[in-house]
N, C-alpha and C positions, 0 to 999 in steps of 0.2 A: 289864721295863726297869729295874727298882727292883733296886737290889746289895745284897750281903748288909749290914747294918749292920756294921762294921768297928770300931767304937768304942766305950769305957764306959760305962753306965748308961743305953744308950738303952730297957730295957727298963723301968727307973722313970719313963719321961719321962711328966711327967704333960701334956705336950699329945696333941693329936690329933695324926695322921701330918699333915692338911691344915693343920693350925697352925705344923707344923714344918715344910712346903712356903715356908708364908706366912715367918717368922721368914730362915729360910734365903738367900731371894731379897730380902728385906728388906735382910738384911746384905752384901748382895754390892754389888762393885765396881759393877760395868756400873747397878744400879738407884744407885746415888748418882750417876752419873756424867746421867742422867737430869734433875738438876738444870740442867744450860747444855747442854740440846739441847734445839732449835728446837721449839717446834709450830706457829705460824704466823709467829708475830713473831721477829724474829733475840734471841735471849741479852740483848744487850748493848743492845738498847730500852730497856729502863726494869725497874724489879721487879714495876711492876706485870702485866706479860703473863705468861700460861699457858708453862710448859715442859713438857715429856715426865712430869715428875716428878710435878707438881703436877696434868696430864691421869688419869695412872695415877691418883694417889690420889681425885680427884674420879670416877672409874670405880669404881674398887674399892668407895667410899662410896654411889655409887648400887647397885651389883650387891648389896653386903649388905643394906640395902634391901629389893628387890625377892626375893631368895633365903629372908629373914630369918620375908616374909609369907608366901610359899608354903609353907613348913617345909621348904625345898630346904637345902643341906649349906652355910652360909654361908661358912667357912673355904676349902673348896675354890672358891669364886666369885672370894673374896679373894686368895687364893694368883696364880689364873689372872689377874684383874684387875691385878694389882701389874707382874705379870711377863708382861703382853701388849705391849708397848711396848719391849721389852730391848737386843731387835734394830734399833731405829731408827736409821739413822745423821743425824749432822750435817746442819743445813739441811732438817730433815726432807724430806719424801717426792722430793722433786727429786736429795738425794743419795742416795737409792738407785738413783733411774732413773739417775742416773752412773755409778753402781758399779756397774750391771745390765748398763751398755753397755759400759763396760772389761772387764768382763769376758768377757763374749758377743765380742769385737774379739778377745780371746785366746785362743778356742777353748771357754769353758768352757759346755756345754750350759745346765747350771740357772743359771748368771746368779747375781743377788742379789735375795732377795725379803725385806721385812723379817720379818714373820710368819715363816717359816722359821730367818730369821737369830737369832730371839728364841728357838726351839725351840735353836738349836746352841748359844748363847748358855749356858743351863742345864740340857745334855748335854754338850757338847765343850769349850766355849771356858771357863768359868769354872772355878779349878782351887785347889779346897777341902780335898781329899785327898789323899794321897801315893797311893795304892792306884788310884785311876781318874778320869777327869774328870767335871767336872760339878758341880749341886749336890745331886744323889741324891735328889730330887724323883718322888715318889709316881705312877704311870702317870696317873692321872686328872687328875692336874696338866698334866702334858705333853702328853697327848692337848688339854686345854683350849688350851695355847697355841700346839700344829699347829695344831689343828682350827678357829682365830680365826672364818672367814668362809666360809660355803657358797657355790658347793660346794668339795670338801675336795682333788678331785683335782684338780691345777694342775702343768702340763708340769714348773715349775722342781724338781720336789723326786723324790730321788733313790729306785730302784725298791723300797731296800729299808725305807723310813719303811712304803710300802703296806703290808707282808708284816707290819710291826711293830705297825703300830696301825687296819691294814683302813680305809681312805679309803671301803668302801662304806657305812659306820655313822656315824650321828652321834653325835659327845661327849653328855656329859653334858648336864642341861638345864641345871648351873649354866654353863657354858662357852658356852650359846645366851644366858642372860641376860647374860653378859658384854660379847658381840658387842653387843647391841644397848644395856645400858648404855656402852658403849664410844661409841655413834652419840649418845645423848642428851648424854652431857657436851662430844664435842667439838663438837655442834650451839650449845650452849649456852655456851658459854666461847668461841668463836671468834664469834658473836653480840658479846656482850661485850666482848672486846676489840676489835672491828673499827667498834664503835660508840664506843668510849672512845678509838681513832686515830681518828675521823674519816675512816674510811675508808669505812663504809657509815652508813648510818640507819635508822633505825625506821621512814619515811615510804617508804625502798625495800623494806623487809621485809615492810612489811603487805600488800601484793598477794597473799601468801599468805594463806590462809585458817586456817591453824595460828596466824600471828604475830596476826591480827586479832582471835582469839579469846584468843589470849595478853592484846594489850595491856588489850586491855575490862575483862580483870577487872585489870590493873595501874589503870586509869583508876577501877574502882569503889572501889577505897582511897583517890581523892581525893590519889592521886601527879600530877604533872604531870611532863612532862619535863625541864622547864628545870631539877628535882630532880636534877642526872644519875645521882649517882652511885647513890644510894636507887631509883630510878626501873632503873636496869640489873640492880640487884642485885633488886629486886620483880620484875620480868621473871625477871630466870632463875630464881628461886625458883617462879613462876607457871608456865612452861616446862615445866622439871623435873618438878614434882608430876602437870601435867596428864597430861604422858607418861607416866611412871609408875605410876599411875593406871588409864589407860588401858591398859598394857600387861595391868597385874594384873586388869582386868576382861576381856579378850582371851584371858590365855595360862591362867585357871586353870582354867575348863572344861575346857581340853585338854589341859591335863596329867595332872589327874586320870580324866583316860579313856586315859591311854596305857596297855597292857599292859606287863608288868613287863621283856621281854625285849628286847633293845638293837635303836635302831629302824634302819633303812633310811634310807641318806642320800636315797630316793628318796620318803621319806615327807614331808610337807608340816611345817616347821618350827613343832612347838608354841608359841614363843614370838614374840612380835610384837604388831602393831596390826590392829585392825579394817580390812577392803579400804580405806574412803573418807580413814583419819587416813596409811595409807602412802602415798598417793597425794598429800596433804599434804607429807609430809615428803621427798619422790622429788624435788620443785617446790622444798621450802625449799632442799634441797643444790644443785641447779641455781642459784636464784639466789646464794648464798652463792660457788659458783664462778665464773659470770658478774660479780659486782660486790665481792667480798671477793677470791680468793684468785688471781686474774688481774688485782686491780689493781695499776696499772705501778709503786708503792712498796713492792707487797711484791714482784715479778718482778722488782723490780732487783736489789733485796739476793737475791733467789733464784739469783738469774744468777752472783752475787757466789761466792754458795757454791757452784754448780755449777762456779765455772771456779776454784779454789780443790783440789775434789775429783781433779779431771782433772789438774790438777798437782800433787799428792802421791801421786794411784796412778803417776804417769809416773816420777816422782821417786822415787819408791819400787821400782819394777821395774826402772828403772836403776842404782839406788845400795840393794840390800836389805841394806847393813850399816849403815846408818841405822834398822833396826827396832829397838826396845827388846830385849833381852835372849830376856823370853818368847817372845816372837814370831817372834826367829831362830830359837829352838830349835825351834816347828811346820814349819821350813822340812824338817827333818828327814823330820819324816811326812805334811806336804801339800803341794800342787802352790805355787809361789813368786804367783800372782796372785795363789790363794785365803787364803792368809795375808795381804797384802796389805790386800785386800778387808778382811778381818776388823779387820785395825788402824785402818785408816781407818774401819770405821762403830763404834767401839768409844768412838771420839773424842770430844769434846765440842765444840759449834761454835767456841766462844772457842782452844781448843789446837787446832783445824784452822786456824783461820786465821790463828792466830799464825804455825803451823807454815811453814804457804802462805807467810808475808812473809818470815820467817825465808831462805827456798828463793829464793823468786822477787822479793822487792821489796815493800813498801807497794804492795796493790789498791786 
């Protein structure tokens, strides 16, 4: 999948190819653009809440980490870390399931899935080169940000990604610790700031038995709560490590006995937590959806941007000479939703909803 180098001096580069994956998608539009879209709290809350941007980099910081101690290939974790998130459109996860359903309404089979959308992202849609698109990013890389979440084969993605990158194999092991530093930081940041809105508490979190064991050792440093902010940030610091921790007691036995040859996505993922700490963490995600990401002040603004989305793909399929320049010119060589689709999650939430008032009125 990797094109021929077409330009100067790439042969004295004195990075690694996975350094120049990292570098590459660093510098790209769609990852700055990461900065004002959503992760749980809308943009325009406050400075204090988590964005896409600021999720990625707290990923990427834990995956190096945990890559760093097993003597796994850290750059490529980084690379794949930075650029797992690419594909995310506006209002996170709710505007995708919009743009899944415009599009599915229009005929189009694979829908929108973000993961995916993140692979086209830094294959198709970002355009670095005069010679071919993309940002010419290493196979290992890419397979990393297909391959996000087992298992690999998923209806929405088209017959010939399989034939490209064989969907029966799992990625790399750095691309397994991604996934699941991917689940610790947004466990841990969506904690945080759903306790710093007042929208959940620590007195609902401890029914689990992860957060119980979490706080103890916050409470043996003689923090209290009414510390808040010292007291949130000891928590996820305590959090963090325990996971981590535990994963690297978990995953290195079994890595070190994998065989050298590319495993079976039918084989049991080397990396992870001990049976009784996932089964922990299955309960922590449940209540976090039960009383954080269902409650009715973040559903509002969610609704907000759902119905926001719905009228700019409508708006846009009626009137496609309203698309930026780039983007009419894909009209050329892809179907008029799927371009579409593409622009709208390209977006940042603050210029979707500009856009949306601009169209329709003050939401």
């Amino acid at each position: 999948m990797r094109p021929e180098q077409r330009f100067h001096g790439i042969e004295n580069d004195f990075r690694s190819p996975f350094a120049r994956d990292r570098d590459r998608i660093i510098h790209s539009g769609s990852f700055r653009k990461l900065e004002y879209k959503t992760q749980v709290f809308l943009n325009q809350e406050g400075d204090f809440f988590r964005t896409r941007l600021t999720h990625s980099l707290e990923v990427s910081q834990i995956a190096r980490s945990i890559t760093a101690e097993l003597g796994l290939r850290e750059p490529l974790a980084e690379a794949i870390a930075l650029a797992h998130d690419l594909g995310h459109t506006p209002f996170g996860h709710v505007g995708g399931d919009v743009l899944d359903e415009c599009l599915k309404k229009d005929g189009h089979l694979h829908g929108f899935e973000h993961n995916f959308q993140s692979f086209r992202v830094v294959t198709a849609l970002e355009k670095r080169y005069r010679e071919f698109d993309g940002l010419n990013l290493t196979f290992a890389t890419l397979e990393g940000i297909l391959k996000h979440s087992h298992p690999y084969k998923k209806a929405f993605l088209p017959e010939w990604v399989d034939g490209a990158f064989n969907l029966e194999h799992h990625p790399s092991i750095e691309a397994m610790v991604v996934d699941r530093a991917d689940e610790i930081a947004y466990m841990s940041h969506d904690i945080d700031d759903g306790v710093h809105s007042g929208l959940i508490s620590f007195a609902q979190l401890r029914e689990n038995p992860l957060i119980d064991t979490v706080l103890k050792n916050v409470y043996a440093e003689g923090i209290v709560e009414s510390d808040d902010e010292m007291f949130r940030y000891r928590f996820s610091s305590h959090f963090i490590n325990h996971l981590v921790y535990s994963m690297l007691e978990y995953s290195r036995p079994r890595i070190e006995a994998l065989p050298r040859a590319r495993l079976e996505s039918s084989v049991p993922l080397p990396i992870g937590f001990e049976p009784a700490l996932e089964t922990q963490i299955k309960k922590l995600k449940k209540i976090l959806y039960r009383d954080l990401y269902l409650h009715k002040q973040i559903v509002r603004h969610m609704y907000a941007g759902k119905q926001a989305i719905k009228g700019l793909y409508a708006a846009l399929m009626e009137e496609p000479k309203m698309l930026p320049s780039y983007f009419r010119t894909q009209l050329e060589r892809r179907a008029q939703h799927r371009v579409i689709a593409d622009y709208i999650a390209s977006m940042s939430d603050r210029f979707a909803m500009k856009l949306f008032n601009e169209l329709y009125g003050k939401l």
